[in-house]
C-alpha positions as CSV (number, residue, x, y, z in Angstrom):
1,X,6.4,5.3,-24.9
2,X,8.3,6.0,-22.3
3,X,8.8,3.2,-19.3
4,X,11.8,4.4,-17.2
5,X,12.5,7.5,-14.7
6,X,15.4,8.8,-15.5
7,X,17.8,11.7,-14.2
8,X,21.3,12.7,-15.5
9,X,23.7,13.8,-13.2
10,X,26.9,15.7,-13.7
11,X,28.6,13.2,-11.4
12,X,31.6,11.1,-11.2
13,X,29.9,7.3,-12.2
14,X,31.2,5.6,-8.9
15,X,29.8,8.6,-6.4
16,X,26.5,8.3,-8.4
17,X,26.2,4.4,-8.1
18,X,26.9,5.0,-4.5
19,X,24.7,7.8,-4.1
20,X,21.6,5.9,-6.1
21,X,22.4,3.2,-3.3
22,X,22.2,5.2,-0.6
23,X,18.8,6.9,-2.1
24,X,16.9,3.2,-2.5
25,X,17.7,2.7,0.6
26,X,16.1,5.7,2.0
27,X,12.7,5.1,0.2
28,X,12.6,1.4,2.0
29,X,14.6,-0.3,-1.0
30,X,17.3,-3.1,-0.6
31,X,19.9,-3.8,-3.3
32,X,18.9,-7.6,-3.8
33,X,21.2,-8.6,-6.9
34,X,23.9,-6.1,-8.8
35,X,24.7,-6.8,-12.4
36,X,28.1,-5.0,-13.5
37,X,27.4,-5.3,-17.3
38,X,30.9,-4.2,-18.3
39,X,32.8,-6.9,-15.8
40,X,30.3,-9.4,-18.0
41,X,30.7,-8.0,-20.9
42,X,34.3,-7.9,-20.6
43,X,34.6,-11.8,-19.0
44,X,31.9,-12.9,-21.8
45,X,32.6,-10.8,-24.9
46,X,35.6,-9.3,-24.9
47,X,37.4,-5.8,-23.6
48,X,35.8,-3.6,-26.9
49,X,32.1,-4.7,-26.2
50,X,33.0,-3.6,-23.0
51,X,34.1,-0.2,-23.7
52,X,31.6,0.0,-26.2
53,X,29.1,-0.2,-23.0
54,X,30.8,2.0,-20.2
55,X,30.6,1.6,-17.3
56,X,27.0,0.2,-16.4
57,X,25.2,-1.5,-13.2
58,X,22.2,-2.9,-13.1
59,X,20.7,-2.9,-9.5
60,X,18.0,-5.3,-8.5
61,X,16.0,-2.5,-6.4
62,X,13.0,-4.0,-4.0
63,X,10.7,-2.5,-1.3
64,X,9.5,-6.1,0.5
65,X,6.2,-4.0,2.0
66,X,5.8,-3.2,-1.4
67,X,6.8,-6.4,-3.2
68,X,4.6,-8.4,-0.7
69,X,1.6,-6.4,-1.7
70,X,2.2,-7.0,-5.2
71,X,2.4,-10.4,-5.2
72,X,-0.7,-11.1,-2.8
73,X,-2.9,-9.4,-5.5
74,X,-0.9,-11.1,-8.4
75,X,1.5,-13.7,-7.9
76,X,2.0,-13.7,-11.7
77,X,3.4,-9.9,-11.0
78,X,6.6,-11.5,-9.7
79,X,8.2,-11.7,-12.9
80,X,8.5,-8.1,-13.0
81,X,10.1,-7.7,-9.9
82,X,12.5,-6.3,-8.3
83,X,13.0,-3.1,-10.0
84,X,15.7,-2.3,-12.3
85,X,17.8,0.6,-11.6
86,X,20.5,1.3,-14.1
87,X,23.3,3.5,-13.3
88,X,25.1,3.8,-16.8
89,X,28.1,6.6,-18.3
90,X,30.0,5.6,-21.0
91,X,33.6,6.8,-21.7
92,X,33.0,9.5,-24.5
93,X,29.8,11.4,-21.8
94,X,30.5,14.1,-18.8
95,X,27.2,12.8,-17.2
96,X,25.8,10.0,-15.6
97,X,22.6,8.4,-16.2
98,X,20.2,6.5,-13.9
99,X,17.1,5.0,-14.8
100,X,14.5,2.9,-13.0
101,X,11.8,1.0,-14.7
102,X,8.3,2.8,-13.9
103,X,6.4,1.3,-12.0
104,X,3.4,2.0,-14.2
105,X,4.6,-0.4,-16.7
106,X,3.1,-3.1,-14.3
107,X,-0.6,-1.2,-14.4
108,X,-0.4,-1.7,-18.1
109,X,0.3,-5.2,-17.7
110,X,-2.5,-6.3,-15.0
111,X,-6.3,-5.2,-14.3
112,X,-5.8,-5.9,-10.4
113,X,-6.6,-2.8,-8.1
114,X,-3.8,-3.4,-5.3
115,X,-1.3,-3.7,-8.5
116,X,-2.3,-0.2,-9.5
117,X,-1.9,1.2,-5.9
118,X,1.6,-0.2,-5.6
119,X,2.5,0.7,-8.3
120,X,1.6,4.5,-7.7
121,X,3.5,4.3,-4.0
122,X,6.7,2.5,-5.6
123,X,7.3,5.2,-8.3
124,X,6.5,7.8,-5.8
125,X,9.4,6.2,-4.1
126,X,11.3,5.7,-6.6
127,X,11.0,9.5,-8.0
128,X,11.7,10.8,-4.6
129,X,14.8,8.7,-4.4
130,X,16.0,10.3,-7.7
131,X,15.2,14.0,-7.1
132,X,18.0,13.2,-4.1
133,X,20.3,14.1,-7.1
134,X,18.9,17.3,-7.2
């Protein structure tokens, strides 16, 4: 089963996490947390569990027109928000990855109509903002 949308990009990691920034934020997304796991993983576990992760951000993704929609149809839905966008390379690759959760994964989870038709229009978005890469 596949739940994420995922490119790989023959980028530098740091231009890519900017770039994925900049293309949320032109499909109506805000950045509303950022998880460095390496920084944790370092701080937490030690410099090898570090490396042995990369270099890896988690960003908390959300569209409020979106999110507000979602959560008047479901409030229970909020647990699955915002969306996760993961910009990950780790030390040995050339590439870098960046995956978001599909949106879809939410339609599996709940029998409301208005979740299904977010759903659809936040991984349009979300597709749209990764083809930017292309």
């Amino acid at each position: 089963m596949t739940y994420t949308l995922t490119t790989t990009v023959d980028l530098a990691w740091a231009e890519t996490l900017d770039r994925t920034r900049d293309a949320l934020a032109a499909q109506g997304f805000g950045i509303l947390t950022e998880i460095n796991v390496r920084s944790t993983f370092e701080a937490k576990l030690g410099a090898e569990a570090a490396d042995a992760v990369g270099d890896y951000v988690i960003l908390g993704a959300c569209n409020p027109a979106l999110a507000s929609r979602a959560l008047a149809a479901e409030p229970e839905i909020g647990a699955l928000l915002p969306c996760n966008v993961a910009v990950r390379r780790n030390r040995s690759e050339k590439t870098t990855t960046v995956e978001a959760i599909d949106p879809q994964t939410m339609v599996k989870l709940s029998a409301a109509p208005a979740i299904k038709e977010v759903a659809g229009d936040a991984a349009t978005r979300l597709r749209k903002a990764l083809a930017a890469f292309e």
